[in-house]
N, CA, C and O atoms as a GROMACS GRO file, in nm:
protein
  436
    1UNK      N    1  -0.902  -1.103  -0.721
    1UNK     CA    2  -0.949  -0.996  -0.804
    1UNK      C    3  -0.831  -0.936  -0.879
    1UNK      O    4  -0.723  -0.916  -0.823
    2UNK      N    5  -0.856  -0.905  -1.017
    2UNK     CA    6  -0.755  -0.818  -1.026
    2UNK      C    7  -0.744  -0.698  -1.036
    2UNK      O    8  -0.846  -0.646  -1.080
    3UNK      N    9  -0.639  -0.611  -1.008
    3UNK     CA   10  -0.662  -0.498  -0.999
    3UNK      C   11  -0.564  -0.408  -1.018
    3UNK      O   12  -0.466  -0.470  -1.058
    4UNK      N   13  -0.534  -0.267  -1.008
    4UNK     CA   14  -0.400  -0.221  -1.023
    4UNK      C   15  -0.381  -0.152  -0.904
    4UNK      O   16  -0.485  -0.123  -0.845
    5UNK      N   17  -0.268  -0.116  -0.849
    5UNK     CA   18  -0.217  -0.090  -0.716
    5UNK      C   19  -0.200   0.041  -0.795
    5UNK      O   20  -0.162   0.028  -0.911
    6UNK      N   21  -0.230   0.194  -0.738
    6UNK     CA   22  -0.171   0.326  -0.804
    6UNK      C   23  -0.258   0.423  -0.677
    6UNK      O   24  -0.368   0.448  -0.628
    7UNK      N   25  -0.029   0.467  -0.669
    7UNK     CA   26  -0.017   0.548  -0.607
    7UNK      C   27   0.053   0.697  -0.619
    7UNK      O   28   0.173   0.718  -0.638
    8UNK      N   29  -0.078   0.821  -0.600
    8UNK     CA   30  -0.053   0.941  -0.646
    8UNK      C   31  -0.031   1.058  -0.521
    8UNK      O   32  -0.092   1.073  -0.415
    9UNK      N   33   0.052   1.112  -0.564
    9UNK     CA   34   0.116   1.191  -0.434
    9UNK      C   35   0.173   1.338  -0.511
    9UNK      O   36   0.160   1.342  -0.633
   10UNK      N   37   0.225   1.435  -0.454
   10UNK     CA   38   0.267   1.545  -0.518
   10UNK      C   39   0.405   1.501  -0.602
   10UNK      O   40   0.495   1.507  -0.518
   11UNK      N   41   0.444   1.473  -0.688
   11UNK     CA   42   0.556   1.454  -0.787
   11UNK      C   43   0.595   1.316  -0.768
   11UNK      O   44   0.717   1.301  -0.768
   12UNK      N   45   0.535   1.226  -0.755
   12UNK     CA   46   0.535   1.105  -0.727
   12UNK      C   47   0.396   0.995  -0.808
   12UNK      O   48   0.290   0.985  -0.747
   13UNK      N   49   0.411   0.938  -0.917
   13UNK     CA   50   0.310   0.898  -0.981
   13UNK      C   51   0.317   0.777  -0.978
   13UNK      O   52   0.370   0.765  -1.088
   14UNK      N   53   0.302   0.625  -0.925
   14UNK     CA   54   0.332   0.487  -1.007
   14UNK      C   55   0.198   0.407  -1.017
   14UNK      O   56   0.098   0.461  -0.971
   15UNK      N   57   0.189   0.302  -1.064
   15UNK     CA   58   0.100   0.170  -1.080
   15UNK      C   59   0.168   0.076  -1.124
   15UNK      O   60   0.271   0.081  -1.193
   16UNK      N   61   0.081  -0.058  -1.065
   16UNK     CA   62   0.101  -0.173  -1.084
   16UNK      C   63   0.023  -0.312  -1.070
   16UNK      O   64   0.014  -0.382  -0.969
   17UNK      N   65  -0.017  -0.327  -1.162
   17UNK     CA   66  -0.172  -0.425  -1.230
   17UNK      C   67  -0.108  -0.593  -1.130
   17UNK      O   68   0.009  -0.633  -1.132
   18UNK      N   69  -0.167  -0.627  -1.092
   18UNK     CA   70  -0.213  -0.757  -1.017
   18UNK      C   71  -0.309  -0.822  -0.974
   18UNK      O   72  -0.420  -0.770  -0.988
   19UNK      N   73  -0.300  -0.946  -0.913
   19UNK     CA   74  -0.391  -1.016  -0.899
   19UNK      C   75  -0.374  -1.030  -0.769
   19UNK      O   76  -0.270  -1.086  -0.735
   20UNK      N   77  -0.471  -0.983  -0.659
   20UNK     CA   78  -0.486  -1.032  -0.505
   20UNK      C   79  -0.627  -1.101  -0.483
   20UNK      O   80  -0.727  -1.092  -0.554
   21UNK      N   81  -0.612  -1.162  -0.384
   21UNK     CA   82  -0.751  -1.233  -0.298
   21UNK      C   83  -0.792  -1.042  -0.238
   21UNK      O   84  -0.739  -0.933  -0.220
   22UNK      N   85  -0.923  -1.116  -0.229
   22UNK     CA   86  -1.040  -0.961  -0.166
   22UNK      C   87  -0.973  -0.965  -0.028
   22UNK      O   88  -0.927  -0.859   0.016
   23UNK      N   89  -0.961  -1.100   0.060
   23UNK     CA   90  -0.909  -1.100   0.196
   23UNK      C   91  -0.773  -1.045   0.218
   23UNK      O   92  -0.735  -1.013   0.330
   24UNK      N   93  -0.704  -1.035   0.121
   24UNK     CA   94  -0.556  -1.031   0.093
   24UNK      C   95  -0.545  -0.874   0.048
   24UNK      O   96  -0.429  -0.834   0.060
   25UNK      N   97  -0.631  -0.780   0.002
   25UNK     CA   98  -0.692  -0.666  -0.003
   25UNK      C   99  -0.709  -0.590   0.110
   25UNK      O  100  -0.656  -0.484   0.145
   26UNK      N  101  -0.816  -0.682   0.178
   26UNK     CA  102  -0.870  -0.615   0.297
   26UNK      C  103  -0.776  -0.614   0.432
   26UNK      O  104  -0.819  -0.571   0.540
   27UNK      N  105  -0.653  -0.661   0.416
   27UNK     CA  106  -0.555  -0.626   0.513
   27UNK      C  107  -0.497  -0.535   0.498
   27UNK      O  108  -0.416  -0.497   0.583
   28UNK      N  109  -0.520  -0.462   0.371
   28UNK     CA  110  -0.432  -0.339   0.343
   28UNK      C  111  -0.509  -0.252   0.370
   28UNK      O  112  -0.455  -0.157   0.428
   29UNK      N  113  -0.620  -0.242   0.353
   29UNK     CA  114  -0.730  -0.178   0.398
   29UNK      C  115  -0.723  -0.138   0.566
   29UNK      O  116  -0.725  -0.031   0.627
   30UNK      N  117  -0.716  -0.253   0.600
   30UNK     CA  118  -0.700  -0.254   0.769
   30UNK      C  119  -0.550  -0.180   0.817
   30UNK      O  120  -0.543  -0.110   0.919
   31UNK      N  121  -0.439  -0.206   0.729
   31UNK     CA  122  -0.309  -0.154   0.781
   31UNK      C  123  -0.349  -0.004   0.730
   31UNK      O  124  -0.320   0.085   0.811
   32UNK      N  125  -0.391   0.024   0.650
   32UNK     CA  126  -0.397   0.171   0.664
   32UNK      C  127  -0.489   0.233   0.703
   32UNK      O  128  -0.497   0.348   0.659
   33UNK      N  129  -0.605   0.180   0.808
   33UNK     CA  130  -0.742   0.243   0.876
   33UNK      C  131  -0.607   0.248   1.031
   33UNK      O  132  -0.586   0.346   1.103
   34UNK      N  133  -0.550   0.134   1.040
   34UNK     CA  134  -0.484   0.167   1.182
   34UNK      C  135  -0.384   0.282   1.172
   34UNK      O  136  -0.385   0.379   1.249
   35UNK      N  137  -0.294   0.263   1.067
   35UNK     CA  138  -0.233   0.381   1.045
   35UNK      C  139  -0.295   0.492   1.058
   35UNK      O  140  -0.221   0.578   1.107
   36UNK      N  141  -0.448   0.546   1.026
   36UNK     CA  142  -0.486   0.651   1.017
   36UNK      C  143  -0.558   0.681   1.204
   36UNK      O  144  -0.588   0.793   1.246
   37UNK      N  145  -0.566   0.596   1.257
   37UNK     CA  146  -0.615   0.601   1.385
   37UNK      C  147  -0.478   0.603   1.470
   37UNK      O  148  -0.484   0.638   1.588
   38UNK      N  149  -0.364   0.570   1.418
   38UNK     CA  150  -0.218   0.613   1.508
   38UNK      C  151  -0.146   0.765   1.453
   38UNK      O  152  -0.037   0.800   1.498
   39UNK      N  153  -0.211   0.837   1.364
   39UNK     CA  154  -0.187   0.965   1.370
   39UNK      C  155  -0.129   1.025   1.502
   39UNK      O  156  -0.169   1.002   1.617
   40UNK      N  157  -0.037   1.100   1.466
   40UNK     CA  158   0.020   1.150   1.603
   40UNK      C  159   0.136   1.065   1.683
   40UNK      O  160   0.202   1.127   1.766
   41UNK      N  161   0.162   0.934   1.664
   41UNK     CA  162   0.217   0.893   1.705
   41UNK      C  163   0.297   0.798   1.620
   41UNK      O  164   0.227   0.713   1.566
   42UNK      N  165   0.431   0.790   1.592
   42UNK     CA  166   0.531   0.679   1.559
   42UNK      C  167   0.494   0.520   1.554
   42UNK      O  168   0.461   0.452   1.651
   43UNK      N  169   0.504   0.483   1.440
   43UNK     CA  170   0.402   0.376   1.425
   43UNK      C  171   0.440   0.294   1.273
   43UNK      O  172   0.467   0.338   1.162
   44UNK      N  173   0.429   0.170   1.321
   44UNK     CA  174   0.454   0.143   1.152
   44UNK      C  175   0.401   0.004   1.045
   44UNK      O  176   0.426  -0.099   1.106
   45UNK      N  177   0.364  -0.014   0.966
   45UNK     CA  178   0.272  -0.098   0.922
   45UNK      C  179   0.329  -0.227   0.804
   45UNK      O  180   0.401  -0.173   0.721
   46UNK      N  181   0.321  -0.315   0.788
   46UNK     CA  182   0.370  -0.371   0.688
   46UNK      C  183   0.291  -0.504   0.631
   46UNK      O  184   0.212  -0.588   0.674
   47UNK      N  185   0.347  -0.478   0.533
   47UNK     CA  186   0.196  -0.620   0.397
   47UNK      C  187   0.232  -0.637   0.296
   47UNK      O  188   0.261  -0.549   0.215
   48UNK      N  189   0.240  -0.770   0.277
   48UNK     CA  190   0.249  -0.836   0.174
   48UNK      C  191   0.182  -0.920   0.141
   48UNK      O  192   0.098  -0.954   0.225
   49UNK      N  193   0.184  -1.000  -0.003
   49UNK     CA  194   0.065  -1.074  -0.045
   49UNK      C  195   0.118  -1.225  -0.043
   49UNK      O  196   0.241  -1.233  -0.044
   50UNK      N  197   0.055  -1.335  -0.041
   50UNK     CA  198   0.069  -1.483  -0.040
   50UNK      C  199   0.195  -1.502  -0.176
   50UNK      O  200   0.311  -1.537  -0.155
   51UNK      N  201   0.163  -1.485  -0.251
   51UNK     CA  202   0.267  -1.452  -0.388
   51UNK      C  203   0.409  -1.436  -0.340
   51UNK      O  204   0.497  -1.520  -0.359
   52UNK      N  205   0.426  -1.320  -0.273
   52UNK     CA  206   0.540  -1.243  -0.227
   52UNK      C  207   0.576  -1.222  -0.364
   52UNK      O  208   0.657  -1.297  -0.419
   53UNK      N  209   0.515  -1.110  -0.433
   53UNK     CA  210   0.565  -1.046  -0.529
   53UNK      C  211   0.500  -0.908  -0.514
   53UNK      O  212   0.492  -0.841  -0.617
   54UNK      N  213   0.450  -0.853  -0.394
   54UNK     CA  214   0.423  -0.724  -0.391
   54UNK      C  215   0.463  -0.702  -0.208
   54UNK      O  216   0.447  -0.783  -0.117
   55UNK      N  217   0.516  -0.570  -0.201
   55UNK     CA  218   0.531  -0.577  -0.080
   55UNK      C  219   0.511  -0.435  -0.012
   55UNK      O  220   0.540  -0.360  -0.105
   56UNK      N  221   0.474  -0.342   0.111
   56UNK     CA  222   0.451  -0.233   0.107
   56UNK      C  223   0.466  -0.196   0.262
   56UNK      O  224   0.373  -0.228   0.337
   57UNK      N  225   0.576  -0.130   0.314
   57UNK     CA  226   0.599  -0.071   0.425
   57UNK      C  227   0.550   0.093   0.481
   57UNK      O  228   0.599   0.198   0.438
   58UNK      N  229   0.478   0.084   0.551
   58UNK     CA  230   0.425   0.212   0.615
   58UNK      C  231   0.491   0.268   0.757
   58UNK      O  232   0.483   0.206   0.863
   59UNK      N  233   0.568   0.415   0.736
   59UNK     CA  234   0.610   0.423   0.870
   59UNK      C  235   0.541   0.528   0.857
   59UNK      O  236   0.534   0.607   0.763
   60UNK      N  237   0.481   0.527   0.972
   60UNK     CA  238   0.402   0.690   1.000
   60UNK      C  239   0.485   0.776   1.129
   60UNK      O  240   0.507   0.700   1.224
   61UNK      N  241   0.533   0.911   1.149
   61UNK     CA  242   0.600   0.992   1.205
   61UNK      C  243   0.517   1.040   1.315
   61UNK      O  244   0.399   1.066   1.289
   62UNK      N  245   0.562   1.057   1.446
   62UNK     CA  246   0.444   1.152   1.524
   62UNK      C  247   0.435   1.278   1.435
   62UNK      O  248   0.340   1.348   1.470
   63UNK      N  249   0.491   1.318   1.351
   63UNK     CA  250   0.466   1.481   1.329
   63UNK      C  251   0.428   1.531   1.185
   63UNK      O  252   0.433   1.633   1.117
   64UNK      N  253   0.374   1.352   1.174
   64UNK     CA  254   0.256   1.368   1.012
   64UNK      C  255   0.370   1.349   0.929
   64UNK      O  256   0.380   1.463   0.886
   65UNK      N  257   0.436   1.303   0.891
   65UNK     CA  258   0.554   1.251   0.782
   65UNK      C  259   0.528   1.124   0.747
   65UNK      O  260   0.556   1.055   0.845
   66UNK      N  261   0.473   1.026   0.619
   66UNK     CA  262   0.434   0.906   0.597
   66UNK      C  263   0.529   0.865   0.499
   66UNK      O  264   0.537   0.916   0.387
   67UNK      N  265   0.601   0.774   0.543
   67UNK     CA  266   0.711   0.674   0.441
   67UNK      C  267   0.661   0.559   0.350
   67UNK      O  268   0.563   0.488   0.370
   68UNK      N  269   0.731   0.555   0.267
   68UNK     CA  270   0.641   0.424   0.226
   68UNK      C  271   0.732   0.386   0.138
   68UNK      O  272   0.769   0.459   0.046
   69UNK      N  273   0.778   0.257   0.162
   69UNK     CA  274   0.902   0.149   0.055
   69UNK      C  275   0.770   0.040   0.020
   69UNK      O  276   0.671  -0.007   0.076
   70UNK      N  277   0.842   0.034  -0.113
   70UNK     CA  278   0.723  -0.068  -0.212
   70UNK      C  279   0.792  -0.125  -0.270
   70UNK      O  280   0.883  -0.058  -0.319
   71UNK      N  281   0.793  -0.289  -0.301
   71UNK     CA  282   0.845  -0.352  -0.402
   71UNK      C  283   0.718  -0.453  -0.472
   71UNK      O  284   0.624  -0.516  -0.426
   72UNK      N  285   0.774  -0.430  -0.607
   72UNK     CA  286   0.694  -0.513  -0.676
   72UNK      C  287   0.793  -0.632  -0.753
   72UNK      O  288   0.916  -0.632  -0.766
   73UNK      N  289   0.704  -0.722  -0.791
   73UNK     CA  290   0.781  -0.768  -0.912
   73UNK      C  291   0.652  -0.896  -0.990
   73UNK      O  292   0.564  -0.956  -0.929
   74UNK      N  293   0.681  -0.901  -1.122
   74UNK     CA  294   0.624  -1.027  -1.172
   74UNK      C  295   0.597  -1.154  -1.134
   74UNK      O  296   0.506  -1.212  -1.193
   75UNK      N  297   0.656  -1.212  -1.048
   75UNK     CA  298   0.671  -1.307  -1.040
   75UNK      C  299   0.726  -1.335  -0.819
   75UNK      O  300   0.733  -1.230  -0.754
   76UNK      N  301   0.743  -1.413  -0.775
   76UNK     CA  302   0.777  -1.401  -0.649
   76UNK      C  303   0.926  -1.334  -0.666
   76UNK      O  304   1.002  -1.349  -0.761
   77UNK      N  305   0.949  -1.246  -0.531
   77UNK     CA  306   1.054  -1.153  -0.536
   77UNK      C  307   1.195  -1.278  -0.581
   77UNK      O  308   1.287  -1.235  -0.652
   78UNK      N  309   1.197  -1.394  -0.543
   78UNK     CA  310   1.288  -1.486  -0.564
   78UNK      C  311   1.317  -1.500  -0.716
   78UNK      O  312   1.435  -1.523  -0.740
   79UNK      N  313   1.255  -1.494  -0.797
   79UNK     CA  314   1.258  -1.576  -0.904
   79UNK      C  315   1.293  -1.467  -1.103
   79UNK      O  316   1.324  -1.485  -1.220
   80UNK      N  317   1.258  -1.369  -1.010
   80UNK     CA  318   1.278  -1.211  -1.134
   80UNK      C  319   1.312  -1.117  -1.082
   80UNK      O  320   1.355  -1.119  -0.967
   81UNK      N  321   1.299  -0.962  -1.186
   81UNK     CA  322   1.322  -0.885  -1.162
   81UNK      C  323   1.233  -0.804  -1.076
   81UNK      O  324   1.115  -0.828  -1.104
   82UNK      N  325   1.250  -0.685  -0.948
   82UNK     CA  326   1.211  -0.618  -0.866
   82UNK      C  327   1.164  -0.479  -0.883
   82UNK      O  328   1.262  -0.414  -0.918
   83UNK      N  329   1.065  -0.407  -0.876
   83UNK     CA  330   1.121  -0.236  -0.868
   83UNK      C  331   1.091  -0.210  -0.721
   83UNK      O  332   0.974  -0.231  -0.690
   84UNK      N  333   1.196  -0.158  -0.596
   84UNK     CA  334   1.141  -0.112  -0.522
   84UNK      C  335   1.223   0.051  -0.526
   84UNK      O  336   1.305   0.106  -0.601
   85UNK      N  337   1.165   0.080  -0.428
   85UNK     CA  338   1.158   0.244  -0.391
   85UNK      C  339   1.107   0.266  -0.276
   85UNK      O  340   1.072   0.181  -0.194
   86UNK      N  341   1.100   0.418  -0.265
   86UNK     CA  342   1.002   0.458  -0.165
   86UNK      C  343   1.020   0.568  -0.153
   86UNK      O  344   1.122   0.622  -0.194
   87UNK      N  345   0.874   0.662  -0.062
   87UNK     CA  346   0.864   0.814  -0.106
   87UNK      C  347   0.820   0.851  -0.005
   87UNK      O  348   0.804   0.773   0.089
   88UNK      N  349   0.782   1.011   0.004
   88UNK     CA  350   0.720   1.031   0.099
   88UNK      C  351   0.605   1.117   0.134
   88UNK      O  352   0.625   1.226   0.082
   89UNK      N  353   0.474   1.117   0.211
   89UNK     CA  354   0.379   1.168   0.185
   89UNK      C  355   0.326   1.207   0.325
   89UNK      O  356   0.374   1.156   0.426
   90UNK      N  357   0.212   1.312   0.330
   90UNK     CA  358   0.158   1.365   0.440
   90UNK      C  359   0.054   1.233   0.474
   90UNK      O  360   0.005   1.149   0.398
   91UNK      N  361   0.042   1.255   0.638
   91UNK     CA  362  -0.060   1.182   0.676
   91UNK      C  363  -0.198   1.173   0.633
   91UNK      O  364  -0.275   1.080   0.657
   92UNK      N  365  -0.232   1.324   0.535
   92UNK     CA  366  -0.366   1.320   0.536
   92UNK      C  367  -0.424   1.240   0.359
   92UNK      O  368  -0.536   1.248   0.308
   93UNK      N  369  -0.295   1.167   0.305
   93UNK     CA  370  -0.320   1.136   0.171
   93UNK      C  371  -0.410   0.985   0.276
   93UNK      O  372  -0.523   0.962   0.234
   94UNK      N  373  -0.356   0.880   0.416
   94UNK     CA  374  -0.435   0.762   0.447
   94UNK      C  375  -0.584   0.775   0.449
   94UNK      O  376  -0.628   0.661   0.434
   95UNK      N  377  -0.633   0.818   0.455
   95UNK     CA  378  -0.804   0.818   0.440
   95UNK      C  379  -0.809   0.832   0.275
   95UNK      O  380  -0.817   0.716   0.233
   96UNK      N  381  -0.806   0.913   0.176
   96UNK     CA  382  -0.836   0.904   0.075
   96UNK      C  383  -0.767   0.728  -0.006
   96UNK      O  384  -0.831   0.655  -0.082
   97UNK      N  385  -0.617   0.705   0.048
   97UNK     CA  386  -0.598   0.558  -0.028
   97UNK      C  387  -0.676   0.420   0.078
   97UNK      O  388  -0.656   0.306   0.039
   98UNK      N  389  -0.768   0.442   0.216
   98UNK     CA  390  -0.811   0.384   0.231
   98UNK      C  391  -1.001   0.306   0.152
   98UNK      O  392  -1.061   0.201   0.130
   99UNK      N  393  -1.016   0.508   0.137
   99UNK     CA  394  -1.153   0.464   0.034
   99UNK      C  395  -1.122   0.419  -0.080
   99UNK      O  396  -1.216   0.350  -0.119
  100UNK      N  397  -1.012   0.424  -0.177
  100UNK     CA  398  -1.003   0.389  -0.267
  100UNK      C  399  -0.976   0.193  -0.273
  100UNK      O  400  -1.025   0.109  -0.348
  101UNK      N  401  -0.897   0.183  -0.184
  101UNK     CA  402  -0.889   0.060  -0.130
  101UNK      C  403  -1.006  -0.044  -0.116
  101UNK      O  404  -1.006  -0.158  -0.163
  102UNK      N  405  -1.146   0.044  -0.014
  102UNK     CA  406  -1.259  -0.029  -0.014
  102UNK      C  407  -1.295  -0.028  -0.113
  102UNK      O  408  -1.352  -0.134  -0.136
  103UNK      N  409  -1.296   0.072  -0.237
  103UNK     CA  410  -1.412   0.100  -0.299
  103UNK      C  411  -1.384  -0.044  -0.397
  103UNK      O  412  -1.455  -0.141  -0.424
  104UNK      N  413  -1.259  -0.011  -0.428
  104UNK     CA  414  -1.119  -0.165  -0.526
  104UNK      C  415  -1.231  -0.292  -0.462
  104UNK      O  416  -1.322  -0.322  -0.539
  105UNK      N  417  -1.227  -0.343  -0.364
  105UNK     CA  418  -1.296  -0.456  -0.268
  105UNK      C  419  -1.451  -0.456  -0.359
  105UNK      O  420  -1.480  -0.554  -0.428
  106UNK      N  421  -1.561  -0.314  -0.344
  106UNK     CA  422  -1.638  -0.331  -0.324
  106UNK      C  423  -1.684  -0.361  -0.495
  106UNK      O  424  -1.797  -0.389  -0.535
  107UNK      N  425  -1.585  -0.347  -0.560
  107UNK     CA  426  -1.656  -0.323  -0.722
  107UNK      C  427  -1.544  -0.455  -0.790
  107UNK      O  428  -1.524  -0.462  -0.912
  108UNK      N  429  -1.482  -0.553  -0.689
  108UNK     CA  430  -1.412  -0.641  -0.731
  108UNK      C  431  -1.532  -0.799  -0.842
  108UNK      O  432  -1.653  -0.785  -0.824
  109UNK      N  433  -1.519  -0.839  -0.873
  109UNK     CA  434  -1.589  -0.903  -0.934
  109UNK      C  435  -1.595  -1.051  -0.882
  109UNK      O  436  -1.667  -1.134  -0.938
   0.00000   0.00000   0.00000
């Protein structure tokens, strides 16, 4: 499917248009339903796609602090240029980027 990856947080804005499998979707889906069920506790999640040109690390804090390093790139991380980063957000933004996640799945074509 394709789709765009966009992520909004308090002073923190990005996107990034790609192409994933729905199954390849729905693990991100799953890494951040567990993330949201390890609330409270130190914990940490990580996914990437068959491509390896998108990549996305989740550390969640016992005390509600959510990390998150992202790299993208065009092409497999080997072969071009990269943007990664990473920022940081409250625990309670995982439920809202998990519905958005399904909803991505459910209206995929």
């Amino acid at each position: 499917m394709r789709t765009t990856v966009e992520i909004r947080v308090p002073k923190f804005e990005g996107n990034f248009s790609c192409s994933v499998e729905k199954k390849e979707w729905s693990a991100v889906i799953q890494s951040l339903r567990a993330l949201e069920t390890s609330i409270g506790k130190d914990t940490e999640s990580c996914w990437g796609n068959m491509e390896e040109n998108i990549e996305f690390r989740f550390t969640l804090h016992k005390h509600g602090t959510l990390e998150i390093a992202y790299k993208f790139s065009p092409e497999n991380f080997s072969l071009g240029p990269t943007l990664s980063g990473s920022f940081e957000a409250d625990q309670t933004f995982l439920r809202g980027w998990a519905i958005a996640a399904e909803q991505a799945v459910e209206n995929a074509r």
